[in-house]
C-alpha positions in Angstrom: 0.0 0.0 0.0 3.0 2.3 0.6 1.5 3.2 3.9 4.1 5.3 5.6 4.0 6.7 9.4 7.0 8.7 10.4 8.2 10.0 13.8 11.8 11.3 14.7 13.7 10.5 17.9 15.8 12.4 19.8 18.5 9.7 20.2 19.0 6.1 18.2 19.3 4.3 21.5 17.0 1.0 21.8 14.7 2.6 24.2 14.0 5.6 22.1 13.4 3.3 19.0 11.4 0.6 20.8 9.0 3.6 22.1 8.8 4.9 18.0 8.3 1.7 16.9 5.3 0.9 19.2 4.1 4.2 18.9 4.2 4.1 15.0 2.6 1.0 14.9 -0.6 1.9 16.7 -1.6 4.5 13.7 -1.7 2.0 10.9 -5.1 1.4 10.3 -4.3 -2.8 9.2 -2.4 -5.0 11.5 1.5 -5.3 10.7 2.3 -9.1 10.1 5.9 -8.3 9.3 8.2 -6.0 9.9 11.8 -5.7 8.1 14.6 -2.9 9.3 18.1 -2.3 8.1 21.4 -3.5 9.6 21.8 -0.8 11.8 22.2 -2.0 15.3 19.7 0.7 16.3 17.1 -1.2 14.6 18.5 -4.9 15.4 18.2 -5.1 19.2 16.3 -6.8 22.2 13.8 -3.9 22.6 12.5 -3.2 19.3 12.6 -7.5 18.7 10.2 -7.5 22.2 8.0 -5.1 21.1 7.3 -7.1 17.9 7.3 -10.6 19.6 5.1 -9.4 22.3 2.8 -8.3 18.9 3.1 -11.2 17.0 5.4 -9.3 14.0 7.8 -11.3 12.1 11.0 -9.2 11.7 13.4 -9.3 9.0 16.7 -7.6 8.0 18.5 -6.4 5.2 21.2 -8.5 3.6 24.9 -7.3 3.9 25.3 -5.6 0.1 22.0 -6.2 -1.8 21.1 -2.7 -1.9 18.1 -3.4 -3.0 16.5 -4.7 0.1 15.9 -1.3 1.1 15.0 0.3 -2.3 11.6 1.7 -1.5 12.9 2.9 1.9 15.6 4.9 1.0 13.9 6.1 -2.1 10.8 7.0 0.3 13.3 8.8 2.3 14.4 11.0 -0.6 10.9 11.8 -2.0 9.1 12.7 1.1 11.4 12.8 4.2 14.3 15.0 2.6 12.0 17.0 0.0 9.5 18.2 3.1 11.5 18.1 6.5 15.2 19.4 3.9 18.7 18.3 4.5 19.8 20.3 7.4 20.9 19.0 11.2 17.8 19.9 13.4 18.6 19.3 17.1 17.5 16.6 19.1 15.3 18.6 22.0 13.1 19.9 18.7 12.2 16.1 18.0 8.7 16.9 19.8 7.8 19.4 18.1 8.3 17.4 14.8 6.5 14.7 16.2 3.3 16.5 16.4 3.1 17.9 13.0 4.0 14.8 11.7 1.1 13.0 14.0 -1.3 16.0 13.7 -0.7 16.8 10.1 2.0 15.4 7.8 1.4 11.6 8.5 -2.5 11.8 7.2 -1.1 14.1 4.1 1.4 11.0 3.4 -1.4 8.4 3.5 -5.2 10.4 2.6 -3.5 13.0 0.4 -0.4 12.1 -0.9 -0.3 10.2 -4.5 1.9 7.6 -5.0 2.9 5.1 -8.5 2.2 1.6 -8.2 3.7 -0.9 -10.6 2.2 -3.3 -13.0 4.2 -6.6 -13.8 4.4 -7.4 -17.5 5.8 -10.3 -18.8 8.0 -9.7 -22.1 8.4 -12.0 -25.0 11.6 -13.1 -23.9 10.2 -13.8 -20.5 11.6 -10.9 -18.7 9.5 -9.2 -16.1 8.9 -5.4 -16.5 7.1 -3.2 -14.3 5.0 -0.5 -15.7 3.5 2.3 -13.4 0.1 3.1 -14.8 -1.7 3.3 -11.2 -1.9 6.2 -9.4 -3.7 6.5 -6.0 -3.1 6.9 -2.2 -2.2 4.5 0.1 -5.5 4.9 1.3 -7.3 4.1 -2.0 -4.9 1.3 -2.9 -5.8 -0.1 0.4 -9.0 0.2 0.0 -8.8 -1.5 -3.7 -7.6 -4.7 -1.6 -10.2 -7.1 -2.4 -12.0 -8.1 1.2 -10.0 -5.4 2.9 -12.1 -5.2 6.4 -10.6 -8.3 7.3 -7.4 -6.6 7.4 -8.2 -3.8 9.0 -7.7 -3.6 12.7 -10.9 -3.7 15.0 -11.7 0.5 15.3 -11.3 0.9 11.5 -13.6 0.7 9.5 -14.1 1.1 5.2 -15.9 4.4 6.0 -14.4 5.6 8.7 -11.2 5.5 6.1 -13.1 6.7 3.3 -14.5 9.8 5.2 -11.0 10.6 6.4 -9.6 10.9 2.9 -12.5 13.1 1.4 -13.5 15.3 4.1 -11.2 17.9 2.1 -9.7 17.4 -1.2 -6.1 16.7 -1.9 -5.0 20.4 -2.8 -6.9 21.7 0.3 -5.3 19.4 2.6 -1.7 20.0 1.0 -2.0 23.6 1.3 -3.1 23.2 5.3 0.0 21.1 5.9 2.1 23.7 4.0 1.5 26.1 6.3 1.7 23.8 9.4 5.1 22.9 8.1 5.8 26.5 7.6 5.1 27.6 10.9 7.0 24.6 12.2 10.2 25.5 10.3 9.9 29.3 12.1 9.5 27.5 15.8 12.7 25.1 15.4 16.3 26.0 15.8 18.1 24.3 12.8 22.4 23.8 12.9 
């Protein structure tokens, strides 16, 4: 679905990424069954593997060089971390404030609001497979193109309750609200 729900953290220390991780978690509207991370030890350790045990997620990691496990990560990183939040060192102490325009605001713009490409795998003559991006939607209307999707979907969610989140206000309204949220977020933080 490309579902994406970002927070930052003031440190990459296992108890500030096992606290992310179960907070993330709770504002995906479909139950996680699996869960994959990079290398990075801040992502491979006891508390972020007991909060997915104690849920029932499978986690995986990224193989030592194949780049590729991490593809749509790094790319989503790119297109929407770097283009919205920028380049530059913010401190950690302004990690709050981040976190509640991305909860308040810049999360439901990623998934109501936000459209994204989704592939189409063709086979060629000489048996190659190709992938050709004809479908564009939000994660939220891919999700809800799942065929029997409510018995994904966690028990407070419901088709409507998704639905009437994503057209209470159309995509250009929406984007222009979080624009100036972001704005008055850049003036409030001290940047290095």
């Amino acid at each position: 679905t490309q579902w994406e729900i970002l927070f930052c953290v003031e440190s990459i220390t296992e108890g500030s990424m096992a606290y992310v991780l179960n907070e993330a978690l709770r504002f995906f509207p479909f139950d996680i069954i699996n869960f994959h991370s990079d290398n990075g030890g801040e992502n491979i350790n006891g508390s972020v593997a007991a909060v997915l045990q104690n849920l029932l997620i499978e986690q995986t990691k990224s193989r030592s060089g194949k780049c590729n496990d991490n593809a749509l990560i790094e790319s989503k990183n790119g297109s929407v971390v770097r283009k919205h939040m920028g380049h530059w060192h913010i401190p950690k102490y302004e990690a709050r404030k981040i976190n509640i325009f991305y909860r308040d605001c810049f999360n439901e713009f990623l998934n109501y609001h936000r459209m994204c490409m989704y592939p189409t795998v063709v086979m060629s003559g000489n048996g190659k497979k190709k992938k050709i991006y004809e479908d564009v939607m939000t994660p939220c209307q891919k999700l809800l193109s799942i065929p029997n999707v409510e018995k994904y979907l966690k028990e407070d969610v419901t088709i409507q309750s998704l639905e009437e989140k994503m057209t209470r206000m159309s995509h250009i309204e929406y984007a222009k609200i979080m624009h100036e949220k972001k704005q008055k977020l850049f003036v409030n933080i001290k940047k290095c």
